[in-house]
N, C-alpha and C positions, 0 to 999 in steps of 0.2 A: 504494500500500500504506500503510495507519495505520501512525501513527509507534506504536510499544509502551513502555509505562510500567510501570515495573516496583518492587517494594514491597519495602523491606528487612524480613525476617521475622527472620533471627537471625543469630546469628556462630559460627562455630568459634570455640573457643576453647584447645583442650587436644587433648594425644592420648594416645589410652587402651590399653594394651598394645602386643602390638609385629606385630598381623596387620593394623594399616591404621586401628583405629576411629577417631573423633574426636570428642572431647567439644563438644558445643555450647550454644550458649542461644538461648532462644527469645524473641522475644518477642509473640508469639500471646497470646490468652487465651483458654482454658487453654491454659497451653505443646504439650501433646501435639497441638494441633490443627494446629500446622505440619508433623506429617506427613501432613495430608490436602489440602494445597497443594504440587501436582507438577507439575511438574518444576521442580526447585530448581535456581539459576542460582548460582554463585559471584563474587563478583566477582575480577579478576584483582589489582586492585591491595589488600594489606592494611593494616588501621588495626588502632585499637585497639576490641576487642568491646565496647563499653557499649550501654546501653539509649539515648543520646545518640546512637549513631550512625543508628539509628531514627527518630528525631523530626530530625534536622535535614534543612532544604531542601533538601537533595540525595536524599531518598528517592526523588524521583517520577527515575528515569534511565532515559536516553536514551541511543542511541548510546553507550554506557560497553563496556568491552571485558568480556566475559560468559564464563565456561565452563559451557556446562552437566552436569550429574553425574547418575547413577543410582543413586538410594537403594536399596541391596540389604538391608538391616536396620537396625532400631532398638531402642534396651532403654534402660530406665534404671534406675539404680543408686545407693541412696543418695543422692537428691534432684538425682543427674546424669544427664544425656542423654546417651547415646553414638550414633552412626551408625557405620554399615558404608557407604562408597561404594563404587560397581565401579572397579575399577579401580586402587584403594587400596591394596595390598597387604603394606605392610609400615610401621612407625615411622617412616624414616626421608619416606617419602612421604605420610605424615599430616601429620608438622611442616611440609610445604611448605603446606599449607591453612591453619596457624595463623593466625590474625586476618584471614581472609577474611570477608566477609558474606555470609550466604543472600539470595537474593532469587526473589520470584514474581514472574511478569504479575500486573497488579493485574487482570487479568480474569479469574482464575481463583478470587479472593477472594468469597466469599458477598455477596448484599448484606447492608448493614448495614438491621440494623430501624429502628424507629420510636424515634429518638431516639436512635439511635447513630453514632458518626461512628468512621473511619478518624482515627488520627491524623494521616497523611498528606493527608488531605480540609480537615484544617483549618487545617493549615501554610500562610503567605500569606494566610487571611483579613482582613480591615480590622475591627475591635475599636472599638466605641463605645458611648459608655457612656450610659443613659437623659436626660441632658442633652442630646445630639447632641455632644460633642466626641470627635472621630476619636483613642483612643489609641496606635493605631501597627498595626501586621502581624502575625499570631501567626509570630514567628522558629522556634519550637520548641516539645515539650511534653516536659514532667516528669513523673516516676512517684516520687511520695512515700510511696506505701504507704497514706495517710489520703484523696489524691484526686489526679486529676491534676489537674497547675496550666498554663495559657498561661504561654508567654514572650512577652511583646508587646516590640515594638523599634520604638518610636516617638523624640518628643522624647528620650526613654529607658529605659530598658526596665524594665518592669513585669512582675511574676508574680501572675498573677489565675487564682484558684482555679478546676477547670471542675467547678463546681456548678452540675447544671442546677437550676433552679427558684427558687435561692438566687441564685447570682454569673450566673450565665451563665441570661439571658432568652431567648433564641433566638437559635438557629442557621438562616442561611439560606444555603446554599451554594449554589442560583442566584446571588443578589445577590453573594457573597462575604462575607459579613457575620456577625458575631456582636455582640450587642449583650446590654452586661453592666450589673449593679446595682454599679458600683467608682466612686469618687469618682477625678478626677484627678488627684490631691496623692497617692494610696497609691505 
């Protein structure tokens, strides 16, 4: 049997009245399209809900101990997402989900188009920059609102803009490779 790899989509984050809802965040783009990624996996252990929990190396999991839930409603409200899970039935068992993470099979994810990457896809790639000097591993990615940026953790770690056509020359995820226009002193 294939080993299953699974994509953190969002976190609970809150809980919203007192019949079970639970506020969440996405992070999809557009947010609304995580609820067309089913069946949503919980993780059992909680963190804290940022878009960092996303982007770090530990996205792609394995073997990690999973609950799975059934989305019985969704609404949003004033720029927030609420869910109704089954089974959920009261406040005091919504707070038990606080800072859990969503997660799908990444096989249930669309492919991505032409020239689009999963964050997750590009996590662990080797980063070199049009000279050939190897600047390190993308450790993580960043949402700045203007672009996202690599985290490279090489010699040390670097934040390089993912501007296609500009910073970031191509991506080759056979190879494992991105290869950027960044000098090695940035």
């Amino acid at each position: 049997m294939a080993q299953q790899n699974y994509i953190v989509v969002g976190a609970i984050t809150g809980v919203y009245g007192i019949k079970g809802w639970v506020r969440i965040k996405s992070w999809t783009r557009p947010e609304a399209n995580l609820f067309d990624y089913q069946p949503w996996l919980l993780s059992k252990a909680k963190g804290r809900p940022t878009r960092q929990l996303h982007a770090q190396t530990d996205t792609k999991q394995s073997n990690v101990e999973l609950d799975s839930v059934k989305l019985e409603a969704y609404r949003s409200n004033g720029g927030h997402m609420m869910v109704k899970l089954s089974a959920v039935e009261s406040r005091d068992q919504a707070e038990q989900l606080v800072g859990r993470q969503i997660l799908v099979a990444q096989q249930s994810l669309p492919e991505a188009g032409k020239n689009e990457y999963y964050w997750t896809d590009l996590i662990g790639l080797s980063v070199r920059n049009k000279r050939g000097v190897v600047l390190g591993k993308v450790k993580e990615m960043l949402e700045t609102g203007a672009n996202d940026v690599l985290v490279v953790a090489g010699d040390r770690e670097r934040l390089v803009p993912f501007t296609q056509g500009q910073v970031v020359l191509e991506v080759d995820l056979d190879q494992g490779l991105i290869l950027v226009d960044w000098d090695e002193d940035f």
